[in-house]
C-alpha positions as CSV (number, residue, x, y, z in Angstrom):
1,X,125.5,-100.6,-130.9
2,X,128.5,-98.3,-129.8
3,X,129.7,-99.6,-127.0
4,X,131.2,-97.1,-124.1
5,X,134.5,-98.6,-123.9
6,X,136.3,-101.5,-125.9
7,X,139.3,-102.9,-124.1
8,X,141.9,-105.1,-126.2
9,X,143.5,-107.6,-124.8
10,X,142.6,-109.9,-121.5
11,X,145.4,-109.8,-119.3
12,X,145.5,-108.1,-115.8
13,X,145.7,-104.5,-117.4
14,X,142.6,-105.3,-119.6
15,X,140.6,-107.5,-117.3
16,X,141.1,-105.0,-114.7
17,X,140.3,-101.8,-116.5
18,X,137.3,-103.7,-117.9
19,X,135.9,-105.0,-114.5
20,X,136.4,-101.1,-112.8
21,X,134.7,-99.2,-115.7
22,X,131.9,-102.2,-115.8
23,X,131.4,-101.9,-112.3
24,X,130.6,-97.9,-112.7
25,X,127.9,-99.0,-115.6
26,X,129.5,-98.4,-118.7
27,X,129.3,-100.9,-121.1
28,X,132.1,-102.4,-121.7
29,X,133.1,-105.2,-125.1
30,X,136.7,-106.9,-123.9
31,X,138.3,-108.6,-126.7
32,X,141.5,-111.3,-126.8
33,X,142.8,-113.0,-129.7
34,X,143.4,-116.3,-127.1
35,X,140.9,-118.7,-125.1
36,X,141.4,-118.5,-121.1
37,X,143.2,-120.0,-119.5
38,X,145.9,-119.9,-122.0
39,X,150.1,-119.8,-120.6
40,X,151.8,-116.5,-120.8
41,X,155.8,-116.2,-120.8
42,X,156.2,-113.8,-117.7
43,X,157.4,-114.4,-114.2
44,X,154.2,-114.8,-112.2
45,X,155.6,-112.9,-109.1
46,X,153.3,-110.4,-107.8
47,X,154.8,-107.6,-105.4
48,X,153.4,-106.7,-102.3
49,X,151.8,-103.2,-104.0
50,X,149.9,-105.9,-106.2
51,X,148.8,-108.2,-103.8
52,X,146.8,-104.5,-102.5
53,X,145.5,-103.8,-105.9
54,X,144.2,-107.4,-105.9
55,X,142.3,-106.8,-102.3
56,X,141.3,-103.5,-104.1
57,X,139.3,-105.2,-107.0
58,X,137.9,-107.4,-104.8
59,X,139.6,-111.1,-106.2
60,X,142.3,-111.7,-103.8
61,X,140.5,-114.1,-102.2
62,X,139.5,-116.1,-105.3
63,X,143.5,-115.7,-106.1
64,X,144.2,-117.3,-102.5
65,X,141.9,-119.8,-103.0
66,X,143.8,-120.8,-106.1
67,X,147.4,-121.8,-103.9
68,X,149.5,-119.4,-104.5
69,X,153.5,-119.5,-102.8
70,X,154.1,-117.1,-100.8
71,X,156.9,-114.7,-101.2
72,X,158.7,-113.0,-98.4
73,X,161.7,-111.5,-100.6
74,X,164.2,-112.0,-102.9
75,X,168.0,-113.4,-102.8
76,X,170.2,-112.1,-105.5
77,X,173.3,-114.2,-106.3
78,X,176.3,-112.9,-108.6
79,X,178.6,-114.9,-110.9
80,X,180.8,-116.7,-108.4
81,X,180.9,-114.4,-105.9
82,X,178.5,-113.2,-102.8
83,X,174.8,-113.0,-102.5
84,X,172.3,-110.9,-100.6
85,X,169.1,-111.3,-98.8
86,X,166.2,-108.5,-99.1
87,X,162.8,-109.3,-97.2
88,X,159.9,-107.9,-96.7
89,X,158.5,-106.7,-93.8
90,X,155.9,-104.8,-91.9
91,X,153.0,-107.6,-92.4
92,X,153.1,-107.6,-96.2
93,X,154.8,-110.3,-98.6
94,X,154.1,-111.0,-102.5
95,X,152.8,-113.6,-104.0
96,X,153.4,-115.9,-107.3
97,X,151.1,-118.3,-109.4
98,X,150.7,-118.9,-113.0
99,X,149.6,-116.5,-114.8
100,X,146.8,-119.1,-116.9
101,X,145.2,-119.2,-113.4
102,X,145.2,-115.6,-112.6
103,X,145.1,-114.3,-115.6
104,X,141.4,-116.3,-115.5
105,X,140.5,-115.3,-112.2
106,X,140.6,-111.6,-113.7
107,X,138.7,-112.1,-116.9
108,X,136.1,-114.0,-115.3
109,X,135.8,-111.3,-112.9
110,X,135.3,-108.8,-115.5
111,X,132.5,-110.8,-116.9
112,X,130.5,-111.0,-113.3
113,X,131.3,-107.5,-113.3
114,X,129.0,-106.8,-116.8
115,X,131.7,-106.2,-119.0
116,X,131.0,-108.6,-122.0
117,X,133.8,-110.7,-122.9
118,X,134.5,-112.1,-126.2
119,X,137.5,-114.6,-126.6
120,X,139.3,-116.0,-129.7
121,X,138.6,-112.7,-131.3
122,X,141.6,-110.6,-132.8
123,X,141.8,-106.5,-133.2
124,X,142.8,-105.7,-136.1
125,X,142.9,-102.1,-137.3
126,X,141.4,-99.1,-135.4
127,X,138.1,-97.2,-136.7
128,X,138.7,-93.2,-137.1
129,X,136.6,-90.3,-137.6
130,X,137.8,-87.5,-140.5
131,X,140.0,-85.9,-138.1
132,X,141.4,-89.5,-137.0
133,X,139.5,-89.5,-133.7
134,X,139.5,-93.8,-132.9
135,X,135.8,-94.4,-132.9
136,X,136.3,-98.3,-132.3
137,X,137.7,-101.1,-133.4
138,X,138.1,-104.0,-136.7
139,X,137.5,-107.0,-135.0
140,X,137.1,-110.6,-136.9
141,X,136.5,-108.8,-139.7
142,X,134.0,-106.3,-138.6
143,X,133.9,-102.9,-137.7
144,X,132.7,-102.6,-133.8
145,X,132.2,-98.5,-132.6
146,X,133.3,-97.5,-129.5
147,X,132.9,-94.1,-127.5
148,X,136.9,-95.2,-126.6
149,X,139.5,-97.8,-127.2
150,X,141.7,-99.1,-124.6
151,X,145.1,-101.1,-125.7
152,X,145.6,-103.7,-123.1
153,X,147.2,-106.0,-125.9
154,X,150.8,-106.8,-124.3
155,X,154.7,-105.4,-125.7
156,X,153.0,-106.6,-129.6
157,X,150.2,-104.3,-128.6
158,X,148.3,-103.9,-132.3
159,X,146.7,-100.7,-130.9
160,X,150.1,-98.9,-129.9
161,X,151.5,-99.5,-133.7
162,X,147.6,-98.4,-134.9
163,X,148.3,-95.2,-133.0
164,X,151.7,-94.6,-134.4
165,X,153.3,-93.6,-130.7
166,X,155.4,-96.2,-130.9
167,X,159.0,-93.9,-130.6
168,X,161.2,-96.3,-132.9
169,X,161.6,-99.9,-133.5
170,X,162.2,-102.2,-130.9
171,X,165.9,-103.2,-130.2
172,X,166.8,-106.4,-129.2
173,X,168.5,-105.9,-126.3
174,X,167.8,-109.3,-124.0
175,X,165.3,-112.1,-124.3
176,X,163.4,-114.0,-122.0
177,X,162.7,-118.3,-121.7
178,X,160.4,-119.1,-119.3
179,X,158.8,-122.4,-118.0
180,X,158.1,-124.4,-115.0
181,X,159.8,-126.9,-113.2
182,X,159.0,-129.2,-110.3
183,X,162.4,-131.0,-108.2
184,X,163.5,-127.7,-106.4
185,X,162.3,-128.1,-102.4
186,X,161.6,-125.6,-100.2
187,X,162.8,-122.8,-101.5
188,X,162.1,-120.6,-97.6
189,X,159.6,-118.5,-98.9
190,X,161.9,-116.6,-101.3
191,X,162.4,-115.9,-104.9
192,X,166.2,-116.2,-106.4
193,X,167.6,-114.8,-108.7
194,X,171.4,-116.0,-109.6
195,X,173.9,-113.7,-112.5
196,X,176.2,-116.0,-114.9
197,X,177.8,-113.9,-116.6
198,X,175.3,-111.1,-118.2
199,X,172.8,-113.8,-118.0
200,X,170.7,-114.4,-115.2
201,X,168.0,-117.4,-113.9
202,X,164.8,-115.9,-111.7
203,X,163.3,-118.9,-109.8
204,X,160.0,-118.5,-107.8
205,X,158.1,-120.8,-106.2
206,X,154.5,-120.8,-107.7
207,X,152.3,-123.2,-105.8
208,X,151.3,-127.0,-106.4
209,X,154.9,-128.0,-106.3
210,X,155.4,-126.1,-109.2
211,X,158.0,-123.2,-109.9
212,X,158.9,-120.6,-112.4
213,X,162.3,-120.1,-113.9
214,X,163.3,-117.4,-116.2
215,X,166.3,-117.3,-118.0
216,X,167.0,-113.7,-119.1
217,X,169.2,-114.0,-122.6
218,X,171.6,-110.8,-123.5
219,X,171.2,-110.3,-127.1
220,X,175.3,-111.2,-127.8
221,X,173.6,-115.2,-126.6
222,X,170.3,-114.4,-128.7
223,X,171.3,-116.6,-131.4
224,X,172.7,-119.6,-129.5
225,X,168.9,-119.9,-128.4
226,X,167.8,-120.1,-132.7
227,X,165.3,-123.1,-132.5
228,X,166.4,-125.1,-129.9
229,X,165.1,-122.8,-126.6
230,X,164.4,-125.7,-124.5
231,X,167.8,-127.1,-125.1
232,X,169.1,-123.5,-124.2
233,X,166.8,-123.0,-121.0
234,X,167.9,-126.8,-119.9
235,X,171.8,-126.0,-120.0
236,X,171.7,-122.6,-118.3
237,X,169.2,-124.1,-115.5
238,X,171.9,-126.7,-114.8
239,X,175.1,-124.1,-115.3
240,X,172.8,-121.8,-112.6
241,X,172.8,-125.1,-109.9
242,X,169.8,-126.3,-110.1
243,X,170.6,-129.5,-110.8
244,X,167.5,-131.3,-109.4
245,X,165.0,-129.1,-111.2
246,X,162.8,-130.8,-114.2
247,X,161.0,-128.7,-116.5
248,X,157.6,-130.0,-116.8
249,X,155.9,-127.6,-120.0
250,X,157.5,-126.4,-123.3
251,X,160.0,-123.2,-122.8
252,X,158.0,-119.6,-123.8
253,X,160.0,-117.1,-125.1
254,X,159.6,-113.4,-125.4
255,X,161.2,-110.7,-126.6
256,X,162.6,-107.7,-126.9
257,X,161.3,-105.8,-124.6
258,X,162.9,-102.2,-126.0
259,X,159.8,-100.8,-127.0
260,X,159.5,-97.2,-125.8
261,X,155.7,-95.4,-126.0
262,X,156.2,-91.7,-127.0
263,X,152.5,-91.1,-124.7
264,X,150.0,-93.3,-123.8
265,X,147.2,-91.1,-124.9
266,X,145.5,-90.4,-128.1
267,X,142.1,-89.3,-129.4
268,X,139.3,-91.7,-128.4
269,X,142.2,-94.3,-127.3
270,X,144.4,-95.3,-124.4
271,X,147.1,-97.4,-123.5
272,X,147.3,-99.2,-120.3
273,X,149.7,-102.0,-119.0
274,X,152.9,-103.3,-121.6
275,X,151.1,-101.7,-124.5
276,X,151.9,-98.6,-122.4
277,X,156.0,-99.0,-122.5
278,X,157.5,-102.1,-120.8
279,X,160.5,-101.9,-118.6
280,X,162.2,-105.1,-117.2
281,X,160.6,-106.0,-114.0
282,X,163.0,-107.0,-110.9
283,X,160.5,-108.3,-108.2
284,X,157.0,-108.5,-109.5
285,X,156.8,-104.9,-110.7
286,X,154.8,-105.8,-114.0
287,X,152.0,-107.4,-112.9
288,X,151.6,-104.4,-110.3
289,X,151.9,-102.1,-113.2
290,X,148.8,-103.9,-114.9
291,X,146.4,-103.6,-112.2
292,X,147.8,-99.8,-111.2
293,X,148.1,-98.4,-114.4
294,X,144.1,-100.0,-114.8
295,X,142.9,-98.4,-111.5
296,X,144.6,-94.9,-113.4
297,X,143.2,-95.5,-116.8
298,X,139.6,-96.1,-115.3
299,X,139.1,-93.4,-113.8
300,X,140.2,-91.0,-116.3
301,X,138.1,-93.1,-118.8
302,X,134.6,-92.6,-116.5
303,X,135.5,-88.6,-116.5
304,X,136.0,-88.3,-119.7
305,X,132.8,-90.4,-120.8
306,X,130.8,-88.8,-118.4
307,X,132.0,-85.6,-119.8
308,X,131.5,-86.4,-123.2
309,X,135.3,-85.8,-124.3
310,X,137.9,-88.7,-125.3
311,X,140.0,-86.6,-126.9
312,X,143.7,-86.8,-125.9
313,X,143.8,-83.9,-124.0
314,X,140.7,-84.9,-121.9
315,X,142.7,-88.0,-121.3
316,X,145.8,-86.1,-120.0
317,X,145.3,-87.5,-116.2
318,X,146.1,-90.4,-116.7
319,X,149.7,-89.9,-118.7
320,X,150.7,-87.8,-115.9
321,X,149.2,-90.2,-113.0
322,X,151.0,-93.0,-115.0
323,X,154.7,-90.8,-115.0
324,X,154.0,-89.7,-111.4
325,X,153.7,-93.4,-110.3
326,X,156.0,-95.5,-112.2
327,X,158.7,-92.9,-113.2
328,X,160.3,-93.6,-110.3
329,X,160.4,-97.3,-110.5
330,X,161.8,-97.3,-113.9
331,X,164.4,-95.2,-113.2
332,X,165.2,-97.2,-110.1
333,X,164.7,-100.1,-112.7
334,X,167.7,-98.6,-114.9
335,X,170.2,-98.7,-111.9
336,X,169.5,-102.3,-111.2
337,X,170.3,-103.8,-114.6
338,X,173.2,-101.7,-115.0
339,X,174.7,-103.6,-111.7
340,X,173.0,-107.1,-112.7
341,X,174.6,-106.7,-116.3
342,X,177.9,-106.2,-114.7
343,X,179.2,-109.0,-112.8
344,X,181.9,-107.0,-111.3
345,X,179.3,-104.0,-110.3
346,X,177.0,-106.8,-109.1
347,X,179.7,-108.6,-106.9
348,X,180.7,-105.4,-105.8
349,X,176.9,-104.1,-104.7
350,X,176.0,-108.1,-103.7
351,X,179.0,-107.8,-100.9
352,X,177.8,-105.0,-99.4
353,X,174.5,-105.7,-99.2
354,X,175.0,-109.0,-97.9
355,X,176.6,-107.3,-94.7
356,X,174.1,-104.7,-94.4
357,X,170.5,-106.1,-94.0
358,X,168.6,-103.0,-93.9
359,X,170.1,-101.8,-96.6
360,X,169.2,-105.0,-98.5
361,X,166.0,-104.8,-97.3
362,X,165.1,-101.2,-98.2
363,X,166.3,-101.6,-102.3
364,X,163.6,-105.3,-101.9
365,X,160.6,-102.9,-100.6
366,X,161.5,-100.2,-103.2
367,X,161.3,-102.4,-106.1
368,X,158.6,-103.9,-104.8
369,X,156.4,-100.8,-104.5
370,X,156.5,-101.2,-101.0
371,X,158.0,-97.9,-100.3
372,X,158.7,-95.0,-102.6
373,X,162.0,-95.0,-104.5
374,X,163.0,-92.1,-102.6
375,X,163.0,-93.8,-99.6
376,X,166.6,-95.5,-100.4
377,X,168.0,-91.5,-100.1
378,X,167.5,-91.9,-96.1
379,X,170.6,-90.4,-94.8
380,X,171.0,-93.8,-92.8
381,X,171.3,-95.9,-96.0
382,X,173.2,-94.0,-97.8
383,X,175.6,-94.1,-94.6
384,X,174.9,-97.7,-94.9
385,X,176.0,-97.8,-98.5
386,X,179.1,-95.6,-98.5
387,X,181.1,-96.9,-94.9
């Protein structure tokens, strides 16, 4: 059998982009290398751009169902100095929860949608024509054709370093520890997220009592973490105040994240989610990446099958919907760690935020997708920003 489409990997990119092109009757093999529901290091915020995708696909009311916290915006601390505020507004908010739940929710909606789903099953290699057009996949040891392959299959993606578009190595440039805690209160329906230094602790509320924490490492501190990453995550989630917090799973970590993606198209493949260049998320950006960059990648997938060409200039669309949406946000992306990896620059842009609240407010709805990026060159803000 050739299947239409192969997706690699389960998480929202993959579940998603497997559930659209099911729903439009292709048939559709997703494949993951893990059993659901499985833990995944990340942040589990959702931005209010993702919460839309979610109504879009038609699960965010199985997601709701499932208790997530709510999250109105963000409050961003520097090292010993003043903090600021963002909200959202206009009726929308984000949500968080972990990702073993929705990452389920997705896959399991992918199934009902036709797509079949096989877990506990690696890719391995790619299949290629003689002109090295992908025709499918290696897969537990066999050889599964495909009319396409899509790599959904994370920053390790096996199909990106297949394809050979990886642009260099990956540099270790930060690292993340991740886990959940339970002790913290109300947290008022916001996420925090408190500089030390050029390390910083995200905290989010998740639901059940529960909350993430994730303690971003700069590579200099890499090597204090070695083997001992819960002792590491402990100390900075005490040296960050939260004193009361007690971690309740084994720390994740993950890392680096420096992998750039010279396109995310190929002959008879496509990349779609981290496999499709990662940038450090501020606000719940990388979960609404996943399920955009799916909607994107589907429906250049159902042209191009129903046109009978998957070759990579056929699947052209989509790298030029993908730099049209999220070039922006990357760039945007850039500015923010450059001020959160300074503590002086982020004291300095923390201050005047703090006394500005609709300044504050427009940078939380443009990293949240709520608003274009250009939105923050209002001549107001800027006014704002330089009196």
């Amino acid at each position: 059998m050739t299947w239409d489409a192969i997706v690699v990997g389960g998480g929202p990119a993959g579940s998603t982009t497997a559930a659209l092109l099911a729903s439009d009757g292709w048939r559709v093999l997703l494949l993951d290398r893990a059993r659901f529901p499985r833990r995944k290091p990340c942040a589990e915020c959702i931005n209010p751009a993702g919460v839309a995708a979610l109504r879009r696909l038609g699960v965010l009311d199985r997601v709701m169902e499932a208790g997530p916290a709510r999250l109105e915006g963000w409050r961003i601390a520097s090292d010993g100095g003043p903090s600021f505020l963002g909200r959202f507004h206009g009726g929308v908010h984000g949500i968080a929860l972990p990702r073993e739940t929705l990452d389920d929710i997705l896959l399991r909606h992918a199934r009902a949608c036709g797509a079949e789903v096989r877990e506990g099953l690696k890719a391995t290699d790619l299949l290629r024509d003689g002109d090295g057009h992908v025709r499918g996949v290696v897969a537990g040891g066999e050889e599964v054709a495909a009319k396409i392959v899509v790599g959904a299959d994370g920053l390790r993606s096996i199909v990106l370093r297949r394809l050979g578009l990886l642009a260099r190595a990956p540099r270790l440039r930060k690292l993340a520890l991740t886990a959940h805690v339970r002790g913290l209160g109300d947290m008022g329906g916001c996420g925090t997220m408190r500089a030390r230094g050029r390390r910083c602790v995200g905290v989010a509320d998740v639901g059940g009592g529960l909350a993430n924490v994730t303690v971003v490492v700069p590579a200099e501190q890499a090597h204090e973490v070695g083997g001992h990453a819960d002792a590491y995550f402990d100390a900075a989630l005490r040296e960050s105040g939260f004193v009361d917090a007690r971690r309740v799973d084994d720390v994740l970590a993950t890392g680096p994240f420096d992998c750039p993606v010279r396109r995310a198209v190929a002959d008879g493949a496509l990349l779609v989610g981290d496999a499709a260049g990662y940038y450090d998320p501020f606000t719940g950006q990388g979960i609404y990446r996943a399920l955009r960059g799916a909607e994107l990648a589907a429906q250049t997938i159902g042209a191009a099958l129903r046109a009978g060409d998957t070759r990579a200039a056929a699947l052209m669309p989509y790298e030029r919907a993908r730099r049209r949406a999220f070039a922006p946000g990357e760039r945007l992306q850039r500015v923010v760690e450059a001020f959160v990896s300074r503590p002086r620059l982020l004291r300095w842009a923390a201050g005047r935020l703090d006394r500005r609240a609709q300044l504050a407010d427009a940078v939380i709805h443009a990293t949240g997708d709520v608003r274009p990026v250009r939105s923050l060159l209002h001549p107001a803000l800027l006014r704002q920003l330089v009196a």
